[in-house]
Backbone as a chain_set.jsonl record, in Angstrom:
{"seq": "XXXXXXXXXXXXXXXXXXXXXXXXXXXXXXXXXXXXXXXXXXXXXXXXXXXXXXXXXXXX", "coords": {"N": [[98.494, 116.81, 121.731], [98.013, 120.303, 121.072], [94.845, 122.147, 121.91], [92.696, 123.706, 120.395], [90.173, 126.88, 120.009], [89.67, 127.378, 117.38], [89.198, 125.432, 115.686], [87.625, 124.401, 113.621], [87.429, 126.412, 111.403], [90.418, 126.247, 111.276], [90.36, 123.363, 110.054], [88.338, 123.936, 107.373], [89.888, 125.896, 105.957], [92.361, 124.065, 105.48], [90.985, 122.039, 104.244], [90.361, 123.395, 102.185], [92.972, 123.705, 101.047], [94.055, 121.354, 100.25], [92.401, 120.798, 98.314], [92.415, 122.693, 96.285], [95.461, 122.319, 95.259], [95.798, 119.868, 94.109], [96.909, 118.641, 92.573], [99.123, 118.911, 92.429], [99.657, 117.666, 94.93], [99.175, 114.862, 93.72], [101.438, 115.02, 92.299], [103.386, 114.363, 94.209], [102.574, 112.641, 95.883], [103.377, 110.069, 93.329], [105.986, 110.436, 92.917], [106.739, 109.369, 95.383], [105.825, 106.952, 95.509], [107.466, 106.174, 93.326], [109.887, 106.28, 94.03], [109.887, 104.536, 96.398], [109.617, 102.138, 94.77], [111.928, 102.364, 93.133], [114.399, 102.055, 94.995], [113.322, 99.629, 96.273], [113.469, 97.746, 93.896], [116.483, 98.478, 92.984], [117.545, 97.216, 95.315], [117.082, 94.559, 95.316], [117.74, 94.057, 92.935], [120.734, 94.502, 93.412], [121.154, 92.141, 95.352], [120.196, 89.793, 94.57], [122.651, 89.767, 92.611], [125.01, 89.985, 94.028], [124.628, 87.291, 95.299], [124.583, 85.193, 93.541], [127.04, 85.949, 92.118], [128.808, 85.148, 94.16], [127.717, 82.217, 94.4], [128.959, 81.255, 91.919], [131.378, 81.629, 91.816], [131.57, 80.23, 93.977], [132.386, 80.616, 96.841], [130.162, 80.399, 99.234]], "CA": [[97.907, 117.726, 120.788], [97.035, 121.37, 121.584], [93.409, 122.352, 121.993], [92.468, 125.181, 119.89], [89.035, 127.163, 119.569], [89.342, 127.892, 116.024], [89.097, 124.083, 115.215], [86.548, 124.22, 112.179], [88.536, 127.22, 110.312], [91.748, 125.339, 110.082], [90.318, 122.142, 108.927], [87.967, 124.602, 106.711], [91.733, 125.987, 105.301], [93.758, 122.933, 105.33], [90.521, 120.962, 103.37], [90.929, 124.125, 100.391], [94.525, 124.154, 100.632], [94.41, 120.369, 99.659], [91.081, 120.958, 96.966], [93.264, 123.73, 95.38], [96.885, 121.815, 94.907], [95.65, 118.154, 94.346], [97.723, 118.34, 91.037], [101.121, 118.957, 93.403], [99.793, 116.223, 96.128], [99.266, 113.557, 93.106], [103.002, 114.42, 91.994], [103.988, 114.075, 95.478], [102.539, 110.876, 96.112], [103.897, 109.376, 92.851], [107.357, 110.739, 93.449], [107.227, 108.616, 96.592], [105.763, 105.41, 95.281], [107.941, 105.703, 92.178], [111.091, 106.621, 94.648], [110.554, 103.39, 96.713], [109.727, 101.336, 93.476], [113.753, 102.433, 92.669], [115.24, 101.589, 95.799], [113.28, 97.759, 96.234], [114.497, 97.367, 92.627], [118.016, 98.447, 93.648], [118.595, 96.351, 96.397], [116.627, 93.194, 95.135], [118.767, 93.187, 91.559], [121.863, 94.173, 94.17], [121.103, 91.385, 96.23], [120.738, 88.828, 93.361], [123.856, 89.76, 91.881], [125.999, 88.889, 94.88], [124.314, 86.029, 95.704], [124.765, 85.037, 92.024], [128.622, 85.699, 92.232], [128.691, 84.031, 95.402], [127.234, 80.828, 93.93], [129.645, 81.233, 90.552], [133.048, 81.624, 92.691], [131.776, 79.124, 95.466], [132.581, 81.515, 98.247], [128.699, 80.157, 99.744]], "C": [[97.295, 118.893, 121.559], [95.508, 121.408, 121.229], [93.109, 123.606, 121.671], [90.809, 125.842, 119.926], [88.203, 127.111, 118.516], [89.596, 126.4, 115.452], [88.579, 123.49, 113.591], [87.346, 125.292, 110.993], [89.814, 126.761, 110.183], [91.534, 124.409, 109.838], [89.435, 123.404, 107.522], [89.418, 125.225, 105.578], [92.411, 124.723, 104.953], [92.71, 121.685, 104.449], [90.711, 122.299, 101.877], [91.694, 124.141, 99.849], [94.708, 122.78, 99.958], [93.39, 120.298, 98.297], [92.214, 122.086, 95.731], [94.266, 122.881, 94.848], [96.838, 120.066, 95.122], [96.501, 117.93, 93.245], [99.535, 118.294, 91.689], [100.927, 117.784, 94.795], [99.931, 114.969, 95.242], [100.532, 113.628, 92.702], [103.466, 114.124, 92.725], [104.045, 112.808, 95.651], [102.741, 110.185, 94.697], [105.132, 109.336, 92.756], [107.495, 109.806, 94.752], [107.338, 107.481, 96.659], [106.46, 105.074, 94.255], [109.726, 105.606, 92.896], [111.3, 104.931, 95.666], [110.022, 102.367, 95.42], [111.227, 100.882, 93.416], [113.928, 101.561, 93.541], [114.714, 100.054, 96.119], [113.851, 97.089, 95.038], [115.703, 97.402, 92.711], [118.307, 97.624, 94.464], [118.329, 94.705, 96.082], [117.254, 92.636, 93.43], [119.951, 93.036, 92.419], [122.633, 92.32, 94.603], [121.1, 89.937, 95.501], [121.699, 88.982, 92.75], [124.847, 89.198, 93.163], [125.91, 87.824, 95.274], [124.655, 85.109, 94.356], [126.456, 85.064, 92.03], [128.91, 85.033, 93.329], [128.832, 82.604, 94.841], [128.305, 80.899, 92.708], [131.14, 81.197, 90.923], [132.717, 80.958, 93.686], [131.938, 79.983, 96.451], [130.756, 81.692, 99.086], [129.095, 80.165, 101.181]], "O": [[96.408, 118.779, 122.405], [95.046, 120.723, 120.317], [93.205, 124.544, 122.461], [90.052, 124.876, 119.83], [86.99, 126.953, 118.377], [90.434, 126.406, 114.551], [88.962, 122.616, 112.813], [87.751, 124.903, 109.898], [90.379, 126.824, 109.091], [92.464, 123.949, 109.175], [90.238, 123.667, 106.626], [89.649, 124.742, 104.469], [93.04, 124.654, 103.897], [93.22, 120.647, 104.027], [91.145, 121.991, 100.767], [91.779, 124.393, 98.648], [95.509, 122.819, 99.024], [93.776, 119.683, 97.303], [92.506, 121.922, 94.547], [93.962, 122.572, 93.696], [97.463, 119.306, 95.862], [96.792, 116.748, 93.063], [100.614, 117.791, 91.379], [101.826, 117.245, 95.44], [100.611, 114.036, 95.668], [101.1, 112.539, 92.616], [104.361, 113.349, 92.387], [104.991, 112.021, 95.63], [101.945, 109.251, 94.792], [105.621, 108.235, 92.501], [108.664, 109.567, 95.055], [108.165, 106.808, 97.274], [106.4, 103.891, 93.92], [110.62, 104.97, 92.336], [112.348, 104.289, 95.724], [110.72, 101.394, 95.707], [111.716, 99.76, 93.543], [113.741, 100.373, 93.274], [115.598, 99.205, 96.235], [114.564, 96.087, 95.089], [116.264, 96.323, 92.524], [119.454, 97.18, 94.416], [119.075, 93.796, 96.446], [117.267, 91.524, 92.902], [120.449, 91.912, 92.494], [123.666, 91.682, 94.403], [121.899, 89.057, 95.819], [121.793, 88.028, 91.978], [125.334, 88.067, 93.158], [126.905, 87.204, 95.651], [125.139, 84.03, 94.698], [127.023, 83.977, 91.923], [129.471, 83.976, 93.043], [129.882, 81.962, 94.835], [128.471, 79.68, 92.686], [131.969, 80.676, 90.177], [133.583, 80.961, 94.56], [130.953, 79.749, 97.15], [130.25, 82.765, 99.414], [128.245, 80.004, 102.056]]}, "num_chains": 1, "name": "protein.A"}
């Protein structure tokens, strides 16, 4: 990590910039937890379905 002077003015910036647009960080972070939601749901019905045909055609 560089070593800057101006240390206190960009957290000072980068704590308004998140106070300002907390309405676009909370869609963010539910877009992410709703995005892996999908994909553990996808692979864990996947994953029961072949195992499921598996077991129904014997091929264990």
């Amino acid at each position: 990590m560089n070593k800057v002077k101006n240390k206190k003015i960009i957290r000072k910036i980068a704590d308004r910039t998140l106070k300002v647009k907390k309405s676009r960080n909370l869609i963010g972070i539910l877009a992410i937890v709703l995005t892996s939601l999908l994909f553990t749901g996808v692979f864990t019905i996947g994953g029961n379905l072949t195992s499921g045909l598996k077991n129904m055609y014997g091929m264990i």
